[in-house]
N, C-alpha and C positions, 0 to 999 in steps of 0.2 A: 504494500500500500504506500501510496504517495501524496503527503500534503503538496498540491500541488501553488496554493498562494493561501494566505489566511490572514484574518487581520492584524494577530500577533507577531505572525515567523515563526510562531512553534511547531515543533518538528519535521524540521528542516523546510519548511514551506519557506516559498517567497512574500515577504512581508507587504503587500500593497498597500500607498498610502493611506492614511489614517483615517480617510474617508470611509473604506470601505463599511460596509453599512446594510443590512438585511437585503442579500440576495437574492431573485425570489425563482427566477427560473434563469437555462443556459438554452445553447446547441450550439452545434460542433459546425466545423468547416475541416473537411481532410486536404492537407497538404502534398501532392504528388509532383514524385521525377519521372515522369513517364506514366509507369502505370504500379512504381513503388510508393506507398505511403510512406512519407519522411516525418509528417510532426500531423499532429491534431490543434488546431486552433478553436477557441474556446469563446463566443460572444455569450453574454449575462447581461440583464439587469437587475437593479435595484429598486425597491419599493417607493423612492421618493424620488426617482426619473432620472435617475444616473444610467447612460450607456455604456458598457464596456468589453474590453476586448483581452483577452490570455494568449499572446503571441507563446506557439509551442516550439515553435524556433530559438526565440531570444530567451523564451522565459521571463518577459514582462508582462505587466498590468498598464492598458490607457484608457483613457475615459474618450470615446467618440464623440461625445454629446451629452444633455439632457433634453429631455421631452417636456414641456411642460404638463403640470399633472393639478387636478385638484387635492389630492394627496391625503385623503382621511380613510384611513382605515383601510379596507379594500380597495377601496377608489383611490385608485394610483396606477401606476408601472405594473403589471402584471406580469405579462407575457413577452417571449421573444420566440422568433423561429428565424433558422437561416434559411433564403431561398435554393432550391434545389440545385438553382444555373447561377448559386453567388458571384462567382470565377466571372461571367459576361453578367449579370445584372447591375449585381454589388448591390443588394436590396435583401434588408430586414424589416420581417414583419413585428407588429407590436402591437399586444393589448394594451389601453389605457383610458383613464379618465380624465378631459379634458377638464382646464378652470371653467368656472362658469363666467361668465359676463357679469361682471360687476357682483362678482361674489353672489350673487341675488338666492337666497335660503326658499324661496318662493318656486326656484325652478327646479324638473327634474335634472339630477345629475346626467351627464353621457356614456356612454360607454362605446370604444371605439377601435375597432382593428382599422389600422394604415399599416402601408411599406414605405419606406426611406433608405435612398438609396446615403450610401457610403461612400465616399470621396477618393481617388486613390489614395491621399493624404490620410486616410483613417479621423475622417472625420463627418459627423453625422448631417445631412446635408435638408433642415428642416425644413428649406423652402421649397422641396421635391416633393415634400409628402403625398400621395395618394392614400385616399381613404375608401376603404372596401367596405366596411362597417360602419354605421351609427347608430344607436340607439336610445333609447329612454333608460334612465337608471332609475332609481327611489329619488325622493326628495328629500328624506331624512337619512334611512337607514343607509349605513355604510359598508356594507359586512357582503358577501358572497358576490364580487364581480365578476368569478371568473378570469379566467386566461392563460394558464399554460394550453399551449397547443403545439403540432406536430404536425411533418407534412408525412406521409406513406410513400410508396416507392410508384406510385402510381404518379405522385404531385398531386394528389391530394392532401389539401389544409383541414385538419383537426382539429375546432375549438371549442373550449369549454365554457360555459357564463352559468354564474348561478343564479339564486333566485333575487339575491338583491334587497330583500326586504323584510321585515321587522317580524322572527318568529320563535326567540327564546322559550324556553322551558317555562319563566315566569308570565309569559303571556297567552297560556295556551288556552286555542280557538281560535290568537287573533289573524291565523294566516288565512280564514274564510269571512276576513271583512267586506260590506258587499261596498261599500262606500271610500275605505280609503287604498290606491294601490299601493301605500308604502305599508302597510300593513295588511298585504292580501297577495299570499300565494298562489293563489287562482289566476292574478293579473299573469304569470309568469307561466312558473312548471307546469301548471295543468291548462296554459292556453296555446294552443297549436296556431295560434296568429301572431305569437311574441318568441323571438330567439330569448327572451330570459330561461334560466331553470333548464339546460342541456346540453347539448354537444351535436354544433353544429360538424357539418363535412363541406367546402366548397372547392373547385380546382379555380386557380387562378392564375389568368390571361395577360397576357403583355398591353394589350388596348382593352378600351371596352367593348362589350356585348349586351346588347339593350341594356344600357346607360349601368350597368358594372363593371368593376374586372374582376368577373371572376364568372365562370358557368357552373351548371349543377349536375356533378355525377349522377348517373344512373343507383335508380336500390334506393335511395333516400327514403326518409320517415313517411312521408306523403307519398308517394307512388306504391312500394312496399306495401304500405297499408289499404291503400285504396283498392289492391290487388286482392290480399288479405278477404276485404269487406267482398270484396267481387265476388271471390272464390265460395265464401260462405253463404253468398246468394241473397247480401243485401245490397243492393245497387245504389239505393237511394247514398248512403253510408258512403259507399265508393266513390259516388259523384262529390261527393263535399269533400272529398280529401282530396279529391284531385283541384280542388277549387285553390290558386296560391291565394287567395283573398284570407283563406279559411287556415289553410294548413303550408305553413310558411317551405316553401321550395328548400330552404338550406338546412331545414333540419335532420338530423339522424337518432338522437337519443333525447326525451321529454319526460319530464317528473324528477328532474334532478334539484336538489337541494344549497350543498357545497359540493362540487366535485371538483377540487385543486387538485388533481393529476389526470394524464392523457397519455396513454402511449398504442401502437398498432404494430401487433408483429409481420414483420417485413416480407413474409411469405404468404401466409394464410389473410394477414389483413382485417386478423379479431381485435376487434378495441378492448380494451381495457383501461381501466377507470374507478374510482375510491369515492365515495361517496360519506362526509363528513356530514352526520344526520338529527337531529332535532331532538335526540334526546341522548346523551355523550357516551351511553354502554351500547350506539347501536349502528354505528357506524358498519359499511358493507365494501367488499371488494367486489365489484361485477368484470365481466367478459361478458365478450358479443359477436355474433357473424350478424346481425339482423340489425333492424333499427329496431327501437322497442320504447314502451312507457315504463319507468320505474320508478312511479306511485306517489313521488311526493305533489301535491300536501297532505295526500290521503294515506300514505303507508307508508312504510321505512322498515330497512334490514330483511326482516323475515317477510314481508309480507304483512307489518302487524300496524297495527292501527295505531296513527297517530291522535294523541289528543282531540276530542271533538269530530272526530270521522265516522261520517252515517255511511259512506261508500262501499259499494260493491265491486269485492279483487276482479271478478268476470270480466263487468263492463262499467268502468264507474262514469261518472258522467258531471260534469264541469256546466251549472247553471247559475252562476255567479253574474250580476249584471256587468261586473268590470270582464267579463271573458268577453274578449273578438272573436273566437275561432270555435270550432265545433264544438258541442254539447258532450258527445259520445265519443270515451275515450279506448284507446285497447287495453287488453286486460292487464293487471300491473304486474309487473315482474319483479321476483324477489331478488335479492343480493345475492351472487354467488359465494361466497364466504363472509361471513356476519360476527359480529361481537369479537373480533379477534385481539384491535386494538383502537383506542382512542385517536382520532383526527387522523385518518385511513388517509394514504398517499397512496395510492399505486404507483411499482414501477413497471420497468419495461418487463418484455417476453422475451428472453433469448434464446436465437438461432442461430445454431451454428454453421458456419460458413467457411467450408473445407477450399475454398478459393484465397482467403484474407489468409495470407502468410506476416501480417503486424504478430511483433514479439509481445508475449501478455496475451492474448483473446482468452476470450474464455473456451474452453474446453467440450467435444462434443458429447459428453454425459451429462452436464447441463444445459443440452439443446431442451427447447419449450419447456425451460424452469423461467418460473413468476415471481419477481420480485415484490414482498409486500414492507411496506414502511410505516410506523407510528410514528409522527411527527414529534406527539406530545411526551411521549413513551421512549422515545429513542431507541427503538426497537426496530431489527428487520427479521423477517422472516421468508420463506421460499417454500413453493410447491410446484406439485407439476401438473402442465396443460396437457390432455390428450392428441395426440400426433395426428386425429384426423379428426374427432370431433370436439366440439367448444364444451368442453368440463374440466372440471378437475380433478385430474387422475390418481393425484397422490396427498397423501396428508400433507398438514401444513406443521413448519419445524421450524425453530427457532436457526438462525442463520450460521448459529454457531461451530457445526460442520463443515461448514464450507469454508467459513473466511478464519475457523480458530482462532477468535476473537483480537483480531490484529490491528482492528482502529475502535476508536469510541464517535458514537454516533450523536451531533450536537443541533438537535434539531433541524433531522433531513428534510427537506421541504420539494428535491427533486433526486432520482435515479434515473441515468440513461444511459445504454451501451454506444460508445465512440464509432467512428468510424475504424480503430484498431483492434476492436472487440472486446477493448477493457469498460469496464464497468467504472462511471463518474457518479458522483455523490453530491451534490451541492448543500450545507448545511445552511442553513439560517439564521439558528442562535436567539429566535426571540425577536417579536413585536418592541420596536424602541431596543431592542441590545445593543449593549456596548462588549458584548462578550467577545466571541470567537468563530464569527462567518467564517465561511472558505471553502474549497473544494477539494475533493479526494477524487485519487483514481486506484482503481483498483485491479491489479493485473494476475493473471492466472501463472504460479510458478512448477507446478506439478506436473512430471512426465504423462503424457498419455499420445499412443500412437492410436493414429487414424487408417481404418479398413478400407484400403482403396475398393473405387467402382470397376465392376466389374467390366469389360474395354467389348467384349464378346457381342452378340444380338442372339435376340431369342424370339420365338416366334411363340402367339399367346395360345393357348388350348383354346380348342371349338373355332378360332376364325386362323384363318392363313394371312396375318398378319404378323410382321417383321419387324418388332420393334427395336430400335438402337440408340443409343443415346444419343445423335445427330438428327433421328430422324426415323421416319416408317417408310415399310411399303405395303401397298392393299395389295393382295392376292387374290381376293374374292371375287368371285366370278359375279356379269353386270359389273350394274352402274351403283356408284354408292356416291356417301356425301359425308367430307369430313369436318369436323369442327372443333375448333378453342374456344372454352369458357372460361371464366374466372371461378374461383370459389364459391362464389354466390350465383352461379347458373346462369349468368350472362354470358352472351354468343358475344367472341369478339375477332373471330377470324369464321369461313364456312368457304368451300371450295365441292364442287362436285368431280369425281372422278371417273376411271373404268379402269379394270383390271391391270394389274403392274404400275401402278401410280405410285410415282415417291414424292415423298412429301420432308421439307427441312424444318426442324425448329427452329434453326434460324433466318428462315424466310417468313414464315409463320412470326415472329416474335417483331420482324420487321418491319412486314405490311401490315400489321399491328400496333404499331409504337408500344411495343411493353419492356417494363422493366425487367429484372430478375424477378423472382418467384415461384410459388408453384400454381400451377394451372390444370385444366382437364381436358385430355383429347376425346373424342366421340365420334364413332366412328360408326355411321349408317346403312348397313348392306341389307339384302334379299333377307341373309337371313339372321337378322336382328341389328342387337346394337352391341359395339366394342366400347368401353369407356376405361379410360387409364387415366392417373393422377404422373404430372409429368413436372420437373423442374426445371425451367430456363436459369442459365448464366453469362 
């Protein structure tokens, strides 16, 4: 383990000026000579709108800029993501809460994703800004903005907002006010016309596209569901989801609370997500392939009822006069791991990646192990995801086999694997601390050889097909028809054939724009269907 900068210098970290000051999220930029990884570069911000940068070259700390922020509580500096084309854009995205105009207590606060591009000079260049996001925040409450976010390897943008609004333990009931939305949960999580309370998904565009930059991947919460409604043979249901009037185009996950962590494993493309919950023994760690409702203001954790909730888990239903968006919601869904630990982080899902030759990665008997973190607890723990479908396959264990307790953890507030395959930590230290922010990394020291693939082609039982890791051929006699999907049974390549046809994966992966990953081929003949799980690199 490596203190890699901290606000002291203690052990052996780099001491960055004395500013430094609650951290709140990072991400990475990989450094290459060709096609070697030489350093990992580190972009962070800070809670009160400090920008900065972890040259892993020099081994310094600069400050790019500040943002201006209205800066109470939540409402500040959240989020950073680096763009996927940093190298040609030089653009960083940022959650934030703009000042208000004239201070004025009378108006809702903002809340705001923009990109800003970065200077070759290494400097934040505020007059560029584009703004992809605006919204309404509370008037009063300060508490759950959301903002870490991530992009997937698709270039899809990840982002998290919460609810925003006034719903402690001593005030319970008041998040079903029908009259004020700073105290009315309805206005947010449970309204499919409001980005509050979830975890949007958008891909974003170099120009605009009817008047954004950014378009709407296919599978979202509203299409998903409208399908959903279809399939179960209520239409009427379907048609109002499909309405973006009703059910906002960007969203992927609704009924969230506080959900301060976001990560998407790099192959499969399951989000995972913590959900910090309304009453502090019941905070939840979820996973997803789907988009889904998960219950607040009506349930938390298990499934269980929040204070003041008449709702029903089936189909509960949002008739609140402050709701815009549809009445009828889908059924809620519990937390995947529940009561584990207080102020639930989630971190990333690692996969391992028998290509990245970086010294450190982590090792492939920790391929799809789950990071989970207690902020408040200074706890982390690990489990494991199943290799094909979205559960949890292994108990959950305190972290202490893995890492034999080689650092102390100072309230993590982010986990994410580098572009080297080591594991980064970002601590926080506390609301107003003067303690000991900074960042760790974490590198794998342990022998372990890797099982090469086998170079051979096999042909699949029952079809006279030839598969190879470059590629197939159809054998089958007629005419067939092949096809690439994604995980979630979207068609994203389809060709038809006749017997003796070869086909490339990376032709396929071309005339497709995809990334690495794993994917599914389908393959259509006389007699029946071929379907294999395949990975591109």
């Amino acid at each position: 383990m490596q203190e890699l900068f901290n606000r002291s210098g203690s052990g052996g970290a780099l001491t960055t000026n004395a500013n430094l000051s609650e951290p709140v999220q990072m991400d990475f930029r990989g450094i290459y000579n060709g096609a070697t990884l030489t350093a990992v570069d580190v972009y962070f911000v800070e809670r009160l709108g400090a920008v900065k940068y972890y040259n892993g070259t020099t081994h310094t700390v600069t400050l790019l800029g500040n943002i201006p922020i209205w800066g109470q509580s939540d409402n500040a500096l959240m989020g950073i993501a680096v763009d996927p084309n940093f190298t040609t854009t030089r653009l960083l995205y940022f959650w934030y809460s703009p000042p208000i105009p004239g201070n004025n207590g009378a108006l809702n606060r903002r809340l705001r994703l923009s990109r800003i591009p970065v200077s070759a000079g290494n400097t934040l260049t505020m007059a560029s800004e584009q703004i992809l996001i605006d919204i309404l925040g509370s008037k009063t409450d300060t508490w759950h903005s959301g903002g870490p976010m991530t992009f997937d390897s698709y270039g899809d943008l990840w982002l998290t907002i919460g609810n925003n609004s006034l719903d402690v333990e001593s005030y319970a009931g008041s998040q079903y006010s029908t009259t004020d939305s700073t105290a009315s949960a309805e206005w947010g999580p449970s309204n499919t016309a409001s980005m509050r309370g979830g975890i949007l998904r958008i891909h974003p565009v170099a120009n605009l596209v009817n008047g954004k930059y950014y378009t709407i991947p296919a599978g979202n919460f509203a299409e998903y569901w409208a399908n959903q409604f279809q399939t179960q043979g209520n239409a009427a249901l379907a048609t109002q989801y499909r309405n973006p009037a009703l059910v906002l185009p960007e969203l992927y996950v609704k009924g969230s609370r506080s959900n301060f962590s976001v990560s998407v494993h790099p192959t499969r493309r399951w989000l995972a997500w913590a959900e910090v919950n309304y009453q502090s023994s019941s905070d939840e760690f979820n996973i997803a392939d789907h988009p889904l409702f998960g219950g607040f203001p009506y349930f938390h954790s298990n499934n269980l009822n929040v204070p003041g909730n008449t709702k029903s888990i089936a189909a509960p239903t949002n008739t609140n006069p402050l709701n815009s968006g549809v009445n009828t919601l889908p059924p809620a869904i519990p937390g995947t791991i529940n009561n584990l630990m207080n102020v639930a982080i989630s971190g990333p899902i690692y996969a391992f990646d028998r290509n990245n030759t970086a010294f450190g990665k982590f090792p492939p008997h920790l391929n799809n192990t789950w990071m989970l973190m207690g902020f408040s607890a200074n706890q982390m723990y690990v489990t494991k995801v199943d290799s094909t479908a979205v559960t949890v396959s292994g108990t959950v264990n305190a972290s202490t086999g893995i890492f034999n307790g080689v650092f102390t953890l100072r309230n993590p507030i982010q986990a994410k694997y580098g572009p080297d395959g080591a594991l980064y930590i970002l601590n926080y230290s506390g609301f107003y601390s003067t303690t000991n922010p900074g960042l760790m990394r974490v590198e794998y020291v342990g022998n372990c050889t890797v099982t090469p693939i086998a170079k051979g082609r096999s042909t699949s039982v029952g079809f006279s097909i030839v598969m190879g890791l470059d590629g197939l051929i159809v054998n089958e006699p007629g005419e067939h028809e092949i096809g690439l999907y994604d995980l979630g049974g979207h068609k994203l390549f389809s060709q038809a054939g006749k017997i003796g046809a070869e086909y490339s994966f990376a032709g396929m992966r071309k005339d497709s724009r995809l990334d690495k990953g794993v994917y599914v081929v389908r393959v259509k003949t006389a007699r029946g269907l071929y379907v294999r799980n395949i990975s591109l690199f």
